[in-house]
C-alpha positions as CSV (number, residue, x, y, z in Angstrom):
1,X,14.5,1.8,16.2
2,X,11.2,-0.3,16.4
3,X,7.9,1.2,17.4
4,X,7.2,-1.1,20.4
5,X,4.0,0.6,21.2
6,X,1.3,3.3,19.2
7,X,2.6,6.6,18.9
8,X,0.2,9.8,20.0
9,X,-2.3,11.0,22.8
10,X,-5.7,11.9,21.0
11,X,-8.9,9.8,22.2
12,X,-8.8,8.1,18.9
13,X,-5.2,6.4,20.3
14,X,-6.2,5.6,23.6
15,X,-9.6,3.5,22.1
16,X,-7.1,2.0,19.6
17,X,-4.6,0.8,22.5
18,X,-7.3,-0.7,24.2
19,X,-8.7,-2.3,21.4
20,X,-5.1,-4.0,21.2
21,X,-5.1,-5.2,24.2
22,X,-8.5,-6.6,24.9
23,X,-7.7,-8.4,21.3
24,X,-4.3,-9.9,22.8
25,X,-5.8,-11.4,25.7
26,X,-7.6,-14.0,23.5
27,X,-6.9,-15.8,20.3
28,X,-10.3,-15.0,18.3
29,X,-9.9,-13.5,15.0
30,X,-9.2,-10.0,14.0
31,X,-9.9,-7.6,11.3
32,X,-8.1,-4.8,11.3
33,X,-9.6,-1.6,8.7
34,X,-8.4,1.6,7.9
35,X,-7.2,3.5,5.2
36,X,-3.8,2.5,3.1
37,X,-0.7,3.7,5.1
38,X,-2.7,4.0,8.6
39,X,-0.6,1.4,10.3
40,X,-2.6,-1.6,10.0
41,X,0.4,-4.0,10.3
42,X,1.9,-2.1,13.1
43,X,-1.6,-2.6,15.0
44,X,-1.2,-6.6,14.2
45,X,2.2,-6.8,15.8
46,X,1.3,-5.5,18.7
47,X,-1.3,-7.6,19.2
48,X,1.1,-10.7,18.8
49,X,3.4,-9.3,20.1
50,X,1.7,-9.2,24.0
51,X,-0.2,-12.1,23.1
52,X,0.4,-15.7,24.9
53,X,1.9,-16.5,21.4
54,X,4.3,-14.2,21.4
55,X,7.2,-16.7,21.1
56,X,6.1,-18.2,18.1
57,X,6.4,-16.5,14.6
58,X,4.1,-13.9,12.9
59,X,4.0,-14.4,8.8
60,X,2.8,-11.7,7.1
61,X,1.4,-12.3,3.7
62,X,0.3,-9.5,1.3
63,X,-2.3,-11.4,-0.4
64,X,-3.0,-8.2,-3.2
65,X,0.7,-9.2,-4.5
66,X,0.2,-12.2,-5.4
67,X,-1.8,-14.1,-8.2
68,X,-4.3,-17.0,-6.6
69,X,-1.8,-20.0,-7.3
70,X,1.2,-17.8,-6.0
71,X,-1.0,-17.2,-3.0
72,X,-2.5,-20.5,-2.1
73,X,1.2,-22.0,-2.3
74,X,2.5,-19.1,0.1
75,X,-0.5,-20.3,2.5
76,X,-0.6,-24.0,1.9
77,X,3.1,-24.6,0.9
78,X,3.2,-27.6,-1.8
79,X,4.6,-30.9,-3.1
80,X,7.2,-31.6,-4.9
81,X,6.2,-32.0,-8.4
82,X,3.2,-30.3,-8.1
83,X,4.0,-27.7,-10.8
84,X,7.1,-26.5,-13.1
85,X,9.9,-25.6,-10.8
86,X,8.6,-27.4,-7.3
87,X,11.8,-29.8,-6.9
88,X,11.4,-30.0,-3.2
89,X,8.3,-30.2,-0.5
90,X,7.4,-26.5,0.5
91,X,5.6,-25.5,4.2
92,X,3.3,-22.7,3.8
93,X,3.0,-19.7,5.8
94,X,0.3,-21.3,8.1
95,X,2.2,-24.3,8.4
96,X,5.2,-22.4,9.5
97,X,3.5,-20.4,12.1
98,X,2.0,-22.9,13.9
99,X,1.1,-21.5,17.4
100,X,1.8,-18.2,16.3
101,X,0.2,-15.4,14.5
102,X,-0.7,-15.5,10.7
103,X,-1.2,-11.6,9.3
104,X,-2.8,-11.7,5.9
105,X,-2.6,-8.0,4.8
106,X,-5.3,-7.0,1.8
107,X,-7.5,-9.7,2.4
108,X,-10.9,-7.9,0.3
109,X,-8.6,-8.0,-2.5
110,X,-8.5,-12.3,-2.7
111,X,-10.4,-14.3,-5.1
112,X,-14.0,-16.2,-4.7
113,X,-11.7,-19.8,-5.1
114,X,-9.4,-18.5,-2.4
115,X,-11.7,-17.4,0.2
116,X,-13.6,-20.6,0.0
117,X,-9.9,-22.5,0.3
118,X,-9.8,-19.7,3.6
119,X,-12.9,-20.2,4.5
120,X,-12.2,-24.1,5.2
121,X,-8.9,-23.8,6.5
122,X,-10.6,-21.6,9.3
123,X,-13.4,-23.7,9.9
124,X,-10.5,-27.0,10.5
125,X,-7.4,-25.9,10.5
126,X,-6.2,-28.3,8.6
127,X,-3.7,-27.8,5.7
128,X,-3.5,-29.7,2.5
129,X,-0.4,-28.5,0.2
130,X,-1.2,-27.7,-3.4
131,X,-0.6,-31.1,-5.2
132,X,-1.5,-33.0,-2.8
133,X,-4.6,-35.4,-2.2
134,X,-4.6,-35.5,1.1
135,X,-4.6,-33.6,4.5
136,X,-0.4,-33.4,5.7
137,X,-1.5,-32.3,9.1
138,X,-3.8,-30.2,11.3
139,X,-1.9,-26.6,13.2
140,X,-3.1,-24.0,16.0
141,X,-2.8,-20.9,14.0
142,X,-4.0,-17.1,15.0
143,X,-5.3,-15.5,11.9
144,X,-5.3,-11.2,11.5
145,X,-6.6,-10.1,8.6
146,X,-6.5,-6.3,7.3
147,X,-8.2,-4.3,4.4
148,X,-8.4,-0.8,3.0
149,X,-11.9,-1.9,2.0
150,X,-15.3,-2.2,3.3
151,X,-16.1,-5.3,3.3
152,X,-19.5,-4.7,4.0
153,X,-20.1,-3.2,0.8
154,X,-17.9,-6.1,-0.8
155,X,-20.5,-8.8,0.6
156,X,-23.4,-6.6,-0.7
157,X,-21.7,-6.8,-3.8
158,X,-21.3,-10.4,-4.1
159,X,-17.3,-10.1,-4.2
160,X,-16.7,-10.9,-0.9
161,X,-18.0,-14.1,0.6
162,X,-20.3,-13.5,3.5
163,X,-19.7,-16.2,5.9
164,X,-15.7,-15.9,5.6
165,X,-16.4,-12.3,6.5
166,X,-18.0,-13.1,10.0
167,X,-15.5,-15.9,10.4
168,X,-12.7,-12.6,9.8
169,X,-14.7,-10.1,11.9
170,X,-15.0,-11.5,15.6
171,X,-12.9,-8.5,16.4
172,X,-12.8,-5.6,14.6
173,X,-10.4,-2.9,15.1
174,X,-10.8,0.5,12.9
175,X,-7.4,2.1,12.8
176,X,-8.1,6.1,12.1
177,X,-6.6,8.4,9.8
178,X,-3.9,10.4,10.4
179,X,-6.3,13.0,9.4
180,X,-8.4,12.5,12.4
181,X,-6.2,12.6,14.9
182,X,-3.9,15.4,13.8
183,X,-2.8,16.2,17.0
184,X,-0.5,13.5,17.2
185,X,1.6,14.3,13.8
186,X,4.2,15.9,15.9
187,X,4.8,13.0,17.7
188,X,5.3,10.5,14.4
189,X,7.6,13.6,13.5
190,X,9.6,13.0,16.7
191,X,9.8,9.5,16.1
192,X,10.9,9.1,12.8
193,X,13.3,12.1,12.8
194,X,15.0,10.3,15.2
195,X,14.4,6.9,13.8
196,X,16.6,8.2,10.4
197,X,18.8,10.5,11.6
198,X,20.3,7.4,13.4
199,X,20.1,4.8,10.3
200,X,22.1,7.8,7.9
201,X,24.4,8.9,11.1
202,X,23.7,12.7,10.7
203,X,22.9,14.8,13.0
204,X,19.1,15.1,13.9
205,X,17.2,18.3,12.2
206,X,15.3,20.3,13.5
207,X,11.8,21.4,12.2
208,X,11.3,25.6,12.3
209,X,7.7,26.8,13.8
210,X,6.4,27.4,10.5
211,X,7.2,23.9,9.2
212,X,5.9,22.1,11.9
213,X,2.6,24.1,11.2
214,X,2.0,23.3,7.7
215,X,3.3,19.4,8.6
216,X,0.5,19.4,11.2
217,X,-2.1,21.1,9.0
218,X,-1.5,18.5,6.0
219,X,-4.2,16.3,5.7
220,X,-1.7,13.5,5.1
221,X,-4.1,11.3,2.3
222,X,-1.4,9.0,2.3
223,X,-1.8,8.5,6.2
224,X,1.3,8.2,8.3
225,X,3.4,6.2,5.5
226,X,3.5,9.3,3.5
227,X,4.5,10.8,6.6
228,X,7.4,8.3,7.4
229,X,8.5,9.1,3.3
230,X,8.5,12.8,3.7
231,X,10.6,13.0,7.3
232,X,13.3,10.5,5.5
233,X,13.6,12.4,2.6
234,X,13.4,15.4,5.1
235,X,16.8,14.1,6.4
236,X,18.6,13.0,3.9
237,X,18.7,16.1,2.2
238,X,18.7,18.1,5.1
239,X,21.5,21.2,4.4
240,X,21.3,22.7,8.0
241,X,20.0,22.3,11.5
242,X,17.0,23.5,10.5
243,X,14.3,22.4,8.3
244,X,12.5,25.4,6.4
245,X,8.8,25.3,4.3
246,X,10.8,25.8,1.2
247,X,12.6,22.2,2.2
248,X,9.4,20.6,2.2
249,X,7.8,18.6,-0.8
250,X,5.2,20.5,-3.0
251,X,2.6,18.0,-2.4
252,X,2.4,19.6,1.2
253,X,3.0,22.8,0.3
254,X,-0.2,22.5,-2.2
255,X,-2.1,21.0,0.0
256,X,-1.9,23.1,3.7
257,X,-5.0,25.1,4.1
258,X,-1.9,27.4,5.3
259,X,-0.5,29.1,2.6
260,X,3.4,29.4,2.3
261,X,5.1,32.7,2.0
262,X,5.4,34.7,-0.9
263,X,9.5,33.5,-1.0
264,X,8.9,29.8,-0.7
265,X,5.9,30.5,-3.0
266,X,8.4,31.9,-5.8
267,X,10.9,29.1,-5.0
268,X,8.7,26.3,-5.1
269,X,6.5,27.4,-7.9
270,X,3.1,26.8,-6.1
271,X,1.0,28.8,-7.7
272,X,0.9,25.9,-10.5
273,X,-2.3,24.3,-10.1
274,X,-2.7,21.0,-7.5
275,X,-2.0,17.8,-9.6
276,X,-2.8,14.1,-8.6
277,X,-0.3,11.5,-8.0
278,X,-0.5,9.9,-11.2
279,X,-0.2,13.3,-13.0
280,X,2.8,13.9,-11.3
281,X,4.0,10.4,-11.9
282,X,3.7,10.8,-15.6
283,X,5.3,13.8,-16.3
284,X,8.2,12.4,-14.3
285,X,8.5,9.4,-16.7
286,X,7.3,11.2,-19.6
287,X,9.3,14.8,-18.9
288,X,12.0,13.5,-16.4
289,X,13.1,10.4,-17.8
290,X,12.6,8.1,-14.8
291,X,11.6,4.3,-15.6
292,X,8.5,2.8,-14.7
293,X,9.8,0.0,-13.0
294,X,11.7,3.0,-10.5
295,X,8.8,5.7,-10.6
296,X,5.9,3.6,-10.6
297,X,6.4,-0.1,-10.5
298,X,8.0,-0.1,-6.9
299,X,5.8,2.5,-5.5
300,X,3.1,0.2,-6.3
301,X,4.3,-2.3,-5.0
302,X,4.9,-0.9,-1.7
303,X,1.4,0.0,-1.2
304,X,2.2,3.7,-1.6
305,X,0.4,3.6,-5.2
306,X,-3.3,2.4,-5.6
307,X,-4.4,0.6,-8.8
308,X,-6.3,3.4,-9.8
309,X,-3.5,5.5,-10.0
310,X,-1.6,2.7,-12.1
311,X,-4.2,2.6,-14.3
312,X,-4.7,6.1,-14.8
313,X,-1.0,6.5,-16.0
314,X,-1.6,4.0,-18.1
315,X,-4.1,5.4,-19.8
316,X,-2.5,8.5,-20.5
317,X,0.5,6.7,-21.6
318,X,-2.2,5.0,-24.0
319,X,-3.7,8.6,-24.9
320,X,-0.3,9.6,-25.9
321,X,0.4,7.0,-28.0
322,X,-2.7,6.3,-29.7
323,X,-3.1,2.8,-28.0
324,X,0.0,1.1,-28.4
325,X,1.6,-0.2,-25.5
326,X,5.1,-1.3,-27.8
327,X,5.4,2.7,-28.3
328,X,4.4,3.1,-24.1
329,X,7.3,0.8,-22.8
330,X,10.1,3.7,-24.7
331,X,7.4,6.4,-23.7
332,X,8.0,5.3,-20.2
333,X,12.1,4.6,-20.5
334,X,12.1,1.1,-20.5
335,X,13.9,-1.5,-22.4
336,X,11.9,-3.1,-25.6
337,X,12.8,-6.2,-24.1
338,X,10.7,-5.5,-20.8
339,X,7.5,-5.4,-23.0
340,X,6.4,-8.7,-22.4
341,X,7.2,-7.8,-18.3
342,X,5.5,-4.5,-18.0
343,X,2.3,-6.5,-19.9
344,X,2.2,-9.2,-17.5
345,X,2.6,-6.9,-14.4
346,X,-0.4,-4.9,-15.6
347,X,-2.1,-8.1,-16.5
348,X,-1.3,-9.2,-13.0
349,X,-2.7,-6.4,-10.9
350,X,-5.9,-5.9,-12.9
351,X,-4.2,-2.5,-14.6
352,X,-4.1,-3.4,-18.2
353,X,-6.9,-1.5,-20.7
354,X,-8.2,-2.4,-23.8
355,X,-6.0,-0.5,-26.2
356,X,-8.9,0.1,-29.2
357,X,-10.6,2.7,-27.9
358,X,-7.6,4.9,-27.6
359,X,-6.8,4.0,-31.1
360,X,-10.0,5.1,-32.6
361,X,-9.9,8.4,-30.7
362,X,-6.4,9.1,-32.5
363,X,-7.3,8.3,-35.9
364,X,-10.3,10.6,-35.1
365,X,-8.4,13.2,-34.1
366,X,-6.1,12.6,-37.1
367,X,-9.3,12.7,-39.5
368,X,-10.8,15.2,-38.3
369,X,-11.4,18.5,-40.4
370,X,-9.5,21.7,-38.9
371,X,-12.4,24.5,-37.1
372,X,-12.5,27.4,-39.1
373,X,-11.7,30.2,-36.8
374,X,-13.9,32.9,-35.5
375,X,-14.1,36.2,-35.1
């Protein structure tokens, strides 16, 4: 099941659609903002999709998972023999959609060298593959860009170049929270319980009164992919026709202004104190055994995981083992083998930390005298 056209009925939705479709009527550029998980790719689609270059390709290209050479031979394509393993010429993404629709998703997160190689491609059009001296041709490419960040403050900050940002931002299209327009949660509900009770062929739950309050009174922070996560794990596990508060994760439980019943509270233990994702995520590798690469790594990767919270399980995998990161790879179930993989990922993504500090605060704690106790 595809979502052909934005789900809900608030105000927010209705300036949204129209947004979309003044956008599709032209081929100026588009940024599209909003929180992670809002639906910022769904919004680009749509706008190809009813656009006059509908029958050409859209290429979407996550430019925060990629380093700046990966990157700029996913956009440019390359030569052969331009580096170690190019055996064969190589189109690029804007090569390949030419007269279509180029999305590039996480654009505030790109380098100063790869805006500027942006920043000229948009001003000519013209592409020149890595390796290569010269121009291999000129193509009629759309470009959408999306970010999580504002870019205003980016420019302020001298991280973002200015003028790529008002070449970017000839339309701008905000995509709201789930938060803000929660009237329409029941309708993603709707949608998505149908949507995998058809891919796992069982038949469709149903939510009880109770659960489809506290669903709706969630303020969602992970926007509506947390909510696509929760209503497939929803029905996969689902044990009955009907799906009860003490079936629902304890994220939501924990954080409804509506507080469960004193039952599901003694089932589902929620009188524990609220954690954060990446205390949660640690005492799952560090208590439950999971792997990084399973509990963390792909999260990540997905978008469902923020650098922030990478790093902050990284640095109490650091706090736990007094700074060494050998120690942190069996800490968090992996292989010793994957050590010089799981230092190059967090090299990679900007989530690596100096390990000294941590190593001075052990010894300190070792060295220190006991307190004398007190009456």
């Amino acid at each position: 099941m595809a979502l052909k056209s934005l789900l809900g009925v608030t105000a927010a939705v209705r300036s949204l659609h129209e947004e979309i479709t003044y956008a599709s009527r032209c081929d100026a550029k588009v940024l599209v903002t909003g929180e992670s998980g809002v639906g910022k790719e769904v919004v680009a689609r749509l706008i190809h999709a009813n656009s006059p270059r509908s029958r050409a390709p859209l290429i979407t290209v996550n430019c925060a998972a990629l380093t700046d050479t990966l990157l700029e031979t996913e956009l440019f394509g390359h030569v052969r023999g331009s580096f170690t393993g190019a055996y064969r010429d190589r189109s690029g993404a804007l090569e390949l959609a030419h007269r279509g629709t180029v999305f590039m998703d996480e654009i505030g997160e790109t380098s100063p060298r790869m805006q500027g190689l942006l920043l000229r491609f948009l001003e000519a059009g013209e592409i020149q593959r890595v390796g290569s001296d010269a121009v291999q041709t000129k193509v009629d490419v759309r470009v959408i860009a999306a970010t999580n960040r504002h870019l205003v403050d980016s420019v302020a900050a001298k991280t973002f170049r200015e003028d790529l940002y008002y070449r970017l931002n000839v339309i701008h299209i905000r995509v709201p929270a789930l938060r803000e327009r929660s009237e329409d949660v029941p309708k993603f509900l709707d949608f998505f319980l149908d949507q995998f009770s058809q891919q796992y062929s069982v038949n469709r739950p149903r939510l009880s009164p109770a659960t489809l309050n506290l669903l709706s009174e969630y303020s969602w922070p992970g926007n509506v992919r947390e909510l696509k996560n929760i209503v497939e794990r929803l029905v996969v596990r689902a044990s009955g026709n009907e799906i009860e508060p003490r079936d629902l994760p304890l994220e939501v439980l924990r954080g409804s202004p509506l507080q469960p019943t004193a039952d599901v509270a003694d089932q589902r233990a929620t009188t524990v104190p609220a954690r954060s994702a990446s205390d949660a995520l640690f005492e799952r590798l560090v208590n439950g055994g999971e792997s990084f690469w399973t509990c963390v790594y792909a999260p990540f990767m997905s978008r469902d995981l923020t650098r922030d919270d990478v790093r902050a399980i990284v640095r109490r995998g650091l706090e736990r083992t007094g700074g060494n990161y050998r120690v942190m790879v069996e800490l968090f179930n992996m292989p010793p083998d994957d050590y010089k993989r799981f230092l190059g990922v967090l090299r990679k993504y900007q989530c690596h930390m100096p390990f000294q500090q941590f190593r001075s605060a052990a010894t300190n704690r070792v060295a220190a005298p006991p307190q004398q106790a007190t009456a």
